[in-house]
N, C-alpha and C positions, 0 to 999 in steps of 0.2 A: 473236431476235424484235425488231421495231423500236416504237418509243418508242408509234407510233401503235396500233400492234396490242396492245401491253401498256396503253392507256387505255382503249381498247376493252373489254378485259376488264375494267376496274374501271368501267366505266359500265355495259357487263352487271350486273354485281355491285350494283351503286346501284338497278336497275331491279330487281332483285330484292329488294331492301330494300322499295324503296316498294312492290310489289306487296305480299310479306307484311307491311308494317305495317299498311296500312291493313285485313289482317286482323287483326293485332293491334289495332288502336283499335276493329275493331267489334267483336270481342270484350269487350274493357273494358269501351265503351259499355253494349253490352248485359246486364251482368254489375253494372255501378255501374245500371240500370236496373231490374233484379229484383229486387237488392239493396237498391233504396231508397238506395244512399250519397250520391248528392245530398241526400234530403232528410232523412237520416240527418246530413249536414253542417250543413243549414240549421238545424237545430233545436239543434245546439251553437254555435250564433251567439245563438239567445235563450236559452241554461243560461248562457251567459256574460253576457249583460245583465241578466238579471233571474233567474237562479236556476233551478233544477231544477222544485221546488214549483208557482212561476208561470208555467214553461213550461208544464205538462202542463195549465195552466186556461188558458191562452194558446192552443194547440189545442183547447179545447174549444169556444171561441167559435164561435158559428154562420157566422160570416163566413169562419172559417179552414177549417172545417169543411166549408164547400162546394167550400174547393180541393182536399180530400182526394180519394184513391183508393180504391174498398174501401169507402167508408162506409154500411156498409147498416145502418137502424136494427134493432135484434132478432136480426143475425145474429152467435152469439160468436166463429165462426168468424172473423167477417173485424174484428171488434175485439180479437181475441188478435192476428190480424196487422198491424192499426195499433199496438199496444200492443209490439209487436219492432220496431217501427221501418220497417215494409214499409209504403208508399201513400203516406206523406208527403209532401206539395207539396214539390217539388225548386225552386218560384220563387213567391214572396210576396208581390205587389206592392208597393212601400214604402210609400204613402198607406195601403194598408190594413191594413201593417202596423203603423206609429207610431198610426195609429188607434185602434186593438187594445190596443196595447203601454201607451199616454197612459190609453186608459177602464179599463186593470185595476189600472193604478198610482194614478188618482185615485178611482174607485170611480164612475165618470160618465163619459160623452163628453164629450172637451172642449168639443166643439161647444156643448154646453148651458150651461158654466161658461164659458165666451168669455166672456160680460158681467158679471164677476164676477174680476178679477185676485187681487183679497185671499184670495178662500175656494181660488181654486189654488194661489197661494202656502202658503198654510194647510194642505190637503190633501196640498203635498210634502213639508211639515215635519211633519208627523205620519207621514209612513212610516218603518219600521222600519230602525233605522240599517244601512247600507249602501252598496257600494261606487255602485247602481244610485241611489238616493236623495241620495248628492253630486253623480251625474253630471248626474241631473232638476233639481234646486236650480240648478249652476253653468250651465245651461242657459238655465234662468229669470231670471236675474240677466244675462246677455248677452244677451239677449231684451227687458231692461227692461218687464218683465212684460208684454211683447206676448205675446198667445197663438199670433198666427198665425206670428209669427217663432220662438216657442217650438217650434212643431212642425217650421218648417224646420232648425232648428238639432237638433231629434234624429231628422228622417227622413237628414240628414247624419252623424250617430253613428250609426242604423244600415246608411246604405249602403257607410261607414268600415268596420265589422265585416264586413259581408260580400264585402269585398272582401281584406279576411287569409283569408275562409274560402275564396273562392275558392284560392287560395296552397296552406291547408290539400287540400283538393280536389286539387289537381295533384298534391301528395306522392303522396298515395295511391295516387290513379289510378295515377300513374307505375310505384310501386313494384308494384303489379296488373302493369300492363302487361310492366315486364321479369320477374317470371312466368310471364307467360302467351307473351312473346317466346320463355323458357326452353322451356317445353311445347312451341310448334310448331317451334323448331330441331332440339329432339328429335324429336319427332315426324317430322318429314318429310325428318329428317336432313340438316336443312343446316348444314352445317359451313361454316363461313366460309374456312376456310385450305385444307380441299380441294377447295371451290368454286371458290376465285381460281383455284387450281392448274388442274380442269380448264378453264376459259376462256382459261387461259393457252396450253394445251397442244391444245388439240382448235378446230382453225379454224369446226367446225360448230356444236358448242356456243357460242361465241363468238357466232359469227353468230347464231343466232338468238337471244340474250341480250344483243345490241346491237339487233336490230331492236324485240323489247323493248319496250328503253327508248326508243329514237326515237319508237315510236310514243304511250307516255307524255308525252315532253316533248312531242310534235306535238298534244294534247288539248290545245283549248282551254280545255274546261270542265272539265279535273282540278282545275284550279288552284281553283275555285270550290266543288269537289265535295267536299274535304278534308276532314278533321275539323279546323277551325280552331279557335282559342278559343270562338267566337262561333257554333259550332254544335253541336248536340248528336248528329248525326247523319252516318255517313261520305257514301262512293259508294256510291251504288246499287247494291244487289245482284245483282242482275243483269248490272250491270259489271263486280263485285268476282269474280263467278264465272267471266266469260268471262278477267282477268288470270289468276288461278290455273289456269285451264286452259292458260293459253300458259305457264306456267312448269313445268309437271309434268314436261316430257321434260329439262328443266335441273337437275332436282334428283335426288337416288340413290334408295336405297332402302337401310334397316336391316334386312337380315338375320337378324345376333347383335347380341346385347345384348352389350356391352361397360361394365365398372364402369370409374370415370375414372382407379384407377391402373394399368389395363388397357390404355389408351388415352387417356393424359393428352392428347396433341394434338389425337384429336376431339374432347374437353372444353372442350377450350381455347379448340377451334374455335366448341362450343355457345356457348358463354358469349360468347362476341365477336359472334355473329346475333344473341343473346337482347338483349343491349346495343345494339345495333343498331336493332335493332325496336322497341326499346320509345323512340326520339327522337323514332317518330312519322311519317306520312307526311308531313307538310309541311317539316321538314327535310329527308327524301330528296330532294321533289320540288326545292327549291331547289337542293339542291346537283345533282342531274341537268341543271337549269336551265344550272347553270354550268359543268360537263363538257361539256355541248353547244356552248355556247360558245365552249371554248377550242379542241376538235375540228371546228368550224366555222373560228376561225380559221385553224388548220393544213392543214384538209381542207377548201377551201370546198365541195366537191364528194361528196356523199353517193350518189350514187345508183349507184355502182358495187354498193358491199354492198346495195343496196336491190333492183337488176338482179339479181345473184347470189341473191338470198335468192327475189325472186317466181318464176328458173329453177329454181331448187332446189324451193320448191312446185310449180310446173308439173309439173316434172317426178317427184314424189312424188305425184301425184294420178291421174297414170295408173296405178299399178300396183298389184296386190293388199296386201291387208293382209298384212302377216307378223310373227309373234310377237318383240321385243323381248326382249333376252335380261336386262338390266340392269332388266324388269317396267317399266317407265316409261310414259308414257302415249304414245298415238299415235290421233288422229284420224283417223277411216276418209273413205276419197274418197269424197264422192257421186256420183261418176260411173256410169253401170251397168257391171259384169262380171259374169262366169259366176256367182261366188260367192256375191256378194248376189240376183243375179237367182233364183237358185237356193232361195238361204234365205228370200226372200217368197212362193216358192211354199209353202215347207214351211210356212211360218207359215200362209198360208192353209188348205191341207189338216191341219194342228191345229187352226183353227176349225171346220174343215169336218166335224171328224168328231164334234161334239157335236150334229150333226142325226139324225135317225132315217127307217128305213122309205124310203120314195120320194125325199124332196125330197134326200135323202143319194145315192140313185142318180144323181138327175136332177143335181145341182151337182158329183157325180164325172166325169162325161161332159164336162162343160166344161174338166176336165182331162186327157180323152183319157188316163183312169183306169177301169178297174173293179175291184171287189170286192166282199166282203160284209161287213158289222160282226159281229163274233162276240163272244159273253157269255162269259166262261170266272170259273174259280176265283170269289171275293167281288163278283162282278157286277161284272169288272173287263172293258174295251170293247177292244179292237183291230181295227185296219182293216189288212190284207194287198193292197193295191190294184198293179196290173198295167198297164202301161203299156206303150209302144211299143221304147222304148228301155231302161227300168231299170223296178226295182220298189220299193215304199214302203210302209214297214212302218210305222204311224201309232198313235199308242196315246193312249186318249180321258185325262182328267184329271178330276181332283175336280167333281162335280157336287154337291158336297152330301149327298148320298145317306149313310145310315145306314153303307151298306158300304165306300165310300170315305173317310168320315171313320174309320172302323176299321180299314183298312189305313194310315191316312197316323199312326193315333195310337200303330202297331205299332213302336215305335220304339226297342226294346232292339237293340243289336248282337249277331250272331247269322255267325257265318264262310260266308262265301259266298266262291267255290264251296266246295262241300263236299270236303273234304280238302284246303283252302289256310287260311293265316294269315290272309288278309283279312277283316275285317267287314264285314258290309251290314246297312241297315234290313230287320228282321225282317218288318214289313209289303209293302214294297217285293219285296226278294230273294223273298219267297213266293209275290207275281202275276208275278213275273218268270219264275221256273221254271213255272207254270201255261200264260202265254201259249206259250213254250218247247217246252214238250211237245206243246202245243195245235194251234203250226204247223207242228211235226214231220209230223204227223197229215195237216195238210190242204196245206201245202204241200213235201212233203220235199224239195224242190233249192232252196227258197229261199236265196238271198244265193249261191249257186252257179253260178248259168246266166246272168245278168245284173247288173247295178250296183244294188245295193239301198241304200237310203237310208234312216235311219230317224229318228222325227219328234216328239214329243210334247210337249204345255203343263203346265206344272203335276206333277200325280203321272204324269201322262203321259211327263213327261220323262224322272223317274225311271226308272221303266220301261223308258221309249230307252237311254238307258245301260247301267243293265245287260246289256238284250238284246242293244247292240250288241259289249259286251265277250265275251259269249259268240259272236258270230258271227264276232269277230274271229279268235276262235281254231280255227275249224273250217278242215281244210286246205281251199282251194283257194278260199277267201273272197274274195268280189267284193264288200267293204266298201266303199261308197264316200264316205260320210259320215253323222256324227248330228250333227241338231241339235235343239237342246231349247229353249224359252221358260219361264223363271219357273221354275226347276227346283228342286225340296229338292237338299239334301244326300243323298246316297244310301248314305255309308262314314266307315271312319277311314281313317287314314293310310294305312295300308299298300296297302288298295283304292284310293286317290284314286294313290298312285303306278304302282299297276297298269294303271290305264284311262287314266293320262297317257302312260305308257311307251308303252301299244297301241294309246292311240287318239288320241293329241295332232295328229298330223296333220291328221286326219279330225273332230276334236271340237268342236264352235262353240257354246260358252253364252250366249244371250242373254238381260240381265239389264236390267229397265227400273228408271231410278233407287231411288224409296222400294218396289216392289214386297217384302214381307214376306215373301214367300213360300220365295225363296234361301236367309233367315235360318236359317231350319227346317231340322230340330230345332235348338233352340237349346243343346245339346248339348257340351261341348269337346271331346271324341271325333269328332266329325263333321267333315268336312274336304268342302272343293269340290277339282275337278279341270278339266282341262282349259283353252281357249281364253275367257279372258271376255270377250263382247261390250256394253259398256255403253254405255247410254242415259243421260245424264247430266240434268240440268235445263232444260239449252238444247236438247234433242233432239239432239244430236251423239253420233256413235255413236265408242266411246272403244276401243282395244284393253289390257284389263290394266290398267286404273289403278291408280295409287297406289292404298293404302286410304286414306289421309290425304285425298285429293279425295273417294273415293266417299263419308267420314264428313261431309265439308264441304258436299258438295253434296246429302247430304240435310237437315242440320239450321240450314245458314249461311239464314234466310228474313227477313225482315221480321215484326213482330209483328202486323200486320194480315193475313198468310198462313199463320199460324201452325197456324188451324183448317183452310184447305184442304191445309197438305201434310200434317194427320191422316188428311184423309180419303182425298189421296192415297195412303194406303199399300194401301188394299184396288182404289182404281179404276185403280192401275198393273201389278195384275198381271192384268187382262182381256186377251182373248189378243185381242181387238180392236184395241186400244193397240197390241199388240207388231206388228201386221199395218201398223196405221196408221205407226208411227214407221219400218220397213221400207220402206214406201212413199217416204217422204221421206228417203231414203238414194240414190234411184233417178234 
């Protein structure tokens, strides 16, 4: 390998740093921000000038009192939480706080005592001997009993302390930060020394962990965006989601758990990210600054990997999605094909069958569909719909209804099929066998004589699946695929590897980001299976992601979005959304 393609690789590697720092810094940030640790610091800046005692009457002042958080008069709630150290002004103005500081120590506003040098004088020598009462006196005596220089000379002693506390501040943070650096190397298992290695060894990886970072140092406004000293706040969320999304196909995946004298190297490796991360985006970014640089030197000419990298998209955007064997992430082409074109139908005829009576015949007709909706078992809905070329086996989902929340809350594991190892939801597997029997009845060559599809939202979905497990096995089966929207859990393991084995081919889950729905049963017994289709934050539809992104990209928000991605979790599993985010895949 030559000199160039080995810097390459460690400017990938830099571009990776700065991407997960600046996850790291907003974690920190936001963690020293619930936590109060700013103003948890600020307030051992005045235990040190003036004592424990006259701190806590120091806060109580009405003046300081308005810069709190939390302060609600009558509520104990939220004065048990000022009282832990939670609300606390993280910034004190200095006028108002020598203000504060000058009227608790003289028993008066100086303001008042300005014309009066003697009785201040007087005033500091009656305070109780201490380290705070020689610093007020030697204050006053350099002041030459000026009051107004007196107060310059101790708004200067306190912007002195807080400026050690800032110091103190960083320790902390810091020691936070390579923490929390520790967690997400683990976590998303970047190992620093088998990272170099694949970048070193794999020309694609490479490549796209130089483009990367090119396009990092190419931001003007990263440089501005930073967590600097001087800011309390990183990159924008919304940017910080869209990096970590272009790094997920770069990073592995942890299988087994390994203890570190199992695997001293990948330890080794943790420990060298965690350290890594925690220097901070703005070190990264500089030294990226100057990798570019020096490979500008050598290379004045960029745009070979730049050519290579937008053919290499080109030419990944025309072809179908396919499963990822190392789970990584992979962005679906927006372009149309059979596939997707295929599953916005489906999604469609999932909404379509929570209609009734007429408008249900009349809006199947526009799909060059017919059927009838049938009630079977717990008032559970199936559509059997007929069409030119194939057939669609459609199964309605939770309405609410008394019978459906009783089948979805039936959630002991219960072996399905009968006479196999595997479990299924007892709720589930019982409308399953029901519909089952039901189409035996009315359709008996279904899934035999044409390409049948089967389709459902919700408990619906559930339903899809199993049904389609069992059709898979009937000899001479014209499966031609299921897909589901927002689907529970439907087994344990042994069933999730069942329906992967038989129906992985054919099997497409589609999961829209915070939808609650997937989560269910909340169970450790309960296992997902199949192809995951995810919708992410940015509306990009993801194949397989990491879990580390799908955990990031529901809770990484702003605290002014804090209340909509709550309410997000119930308005993202409407099979509307799922139809709508389909749409814009198209």
């Amino acid at each position: 390998m030559s000199g160039l393609e080995m810097l390459d690789a460690f400017i990938g590697l830099v571009g990776i740093y700065l991407t997960l720092s600046l996850l790291v810094t907003a974690i920190g940030e936001g963690i020293s921000q619930a936590s109060g640790m700013r103003g948890r610091n600020l307030r051992q800046v005045f235990i040190g000038l003036v004592g424990k005692s006259r701190t806590t009457t120091f806060y109580q002042h009405p003046r300081i009192r308005q810069l709190m958080q939390y302060d609600v008069p009558g509520n104990v709630l939220r004065k048990l939480w000022l009282h832990l150290g939670f609300g606390l002004p993280s910034y004190i103005p200095v006028d108002i706080a020598t203000e504060v500081l000058l009227e608790q120590q003289l028993g008066a506003p100086l303001s008042q005592l300005s014309q009066s040098p003697l009785e201040i004088q007087q005033r500091l020598e009656h305070l109780p001997a201490s380290a705070t009462r020689s610093s007020l006196l030697h204050f006053w005596q350099q002041a030459h009993a000026d009051p107004q220089q007196f107060q310059l000379l101790v708004q200067d002693w306190f912007n002195d302390r807080c400026d050690r506390a800032v110091g103190w501040f960083k320790r902390k943070l810091g020691i936070l930060q390579l923490l929390i650096g520790l967690i997400v190397a683990i976590g998303m298992n970047v190992d620093s020394i088998a990272l170099y290695q694949k970048l070193f060894s794999d020309p694609i990886a490479r490549q796209q962990a130089v483009l990367l970072a090119e396009n990092l140092a190419a931001n003007p406004q990263l440089a501005t965006e930073l967590c600097r000293e001087d800011k309390t706040q990183c990159m924008d969320t919304l940017a910080l989601k869209q990096q970590l999304t272009q790094t997920a196909p770069l990073l592995g995946h942890q299988d087994d758990w390994s203890w570190p004298w199992q695997a001293p190297a990948a330890w080794l490796g943790y420990l060298l990210t965690g350290f890594a991360l925690s220097l901070g985006a703005p070190f990264w970014f500089d030294i990226l600054q100057k990798l570019m640089a020096v490979k500008q030197k050598f290379r004045p000419s960029t745009a070979t990997s730049s050519e290579v990298s937008a053919e290499t998209q080109s030419s990944n955007s025309t072809t179908a999605p396919t499963a990822m064997s190392n789970n990584t992430s992979a962005v679906i082409s927006k372009k149309p094909n059979p596939v997707a074109a295929m599953d916005l139908q489906l999604a469609r005829l999932s909404d379509l069958v929570y209609l009734n009576g007429p408008q249900l015949d009349l809006e199947l007709q526009t799909f060059l569909l017919s059927g009838q909706l049938r009630s079977v078992g717990q008032d559970t809905q199936y559509l059997y719909a007929r069409g030119m070329d194939y057939d669609v086996l459609i199964c309605r989902g939770t309405e609410g209804k008394l019978a459906d929340i009783r089948t979805d809350a039936q959630c002991p594991l219960v072996n399905w099929p009968l006479g196999s190892n595997s479990k299924a939801h007892q709720g589930f597997s019982a409308q399953a066998d029901v519909i089952l029997a039901d189409l035996s009845q009315q359709q008996p060559q279904a899934g035999l004589e044409r390409p049948l599809w089967i389709t459902g939202h919700s408990l619906g979905g559930a339903l899809a699946i199993l049904l389609a497990l069992q059709f898979s096995q009937k000899p001479g089966s014209k499966l031609a695929g299921v897909v589901t929207f927002g689907q529970p859990k439907v087994g344990d393991a042994q069933l999730s590897q069942a329906i992967t084995a038989q129906l992985l081919p054919f099997y497409r889950r589609y999961v829209n980001q915070r939808d609650i729905v997937p989560k269910l049963p909340p169970l450790l017994d309960y296992r997902h299976s199949g192809q995951l289709y995810y919708f992410d934050d940015l509306d990009q539809l993801q194949l397989n992601p990491p879990r580390w992104l799908m955990l990031l990209d529901q809770v990484l928000c702003n605290a002014d979005q804090a209340e909509a991605a709550l309410r997000q979790h119930l308005d993202d599993h409407k099979m509307k959304n799922y139809v709508s985010l389909l749409v814009r895949q198209l």
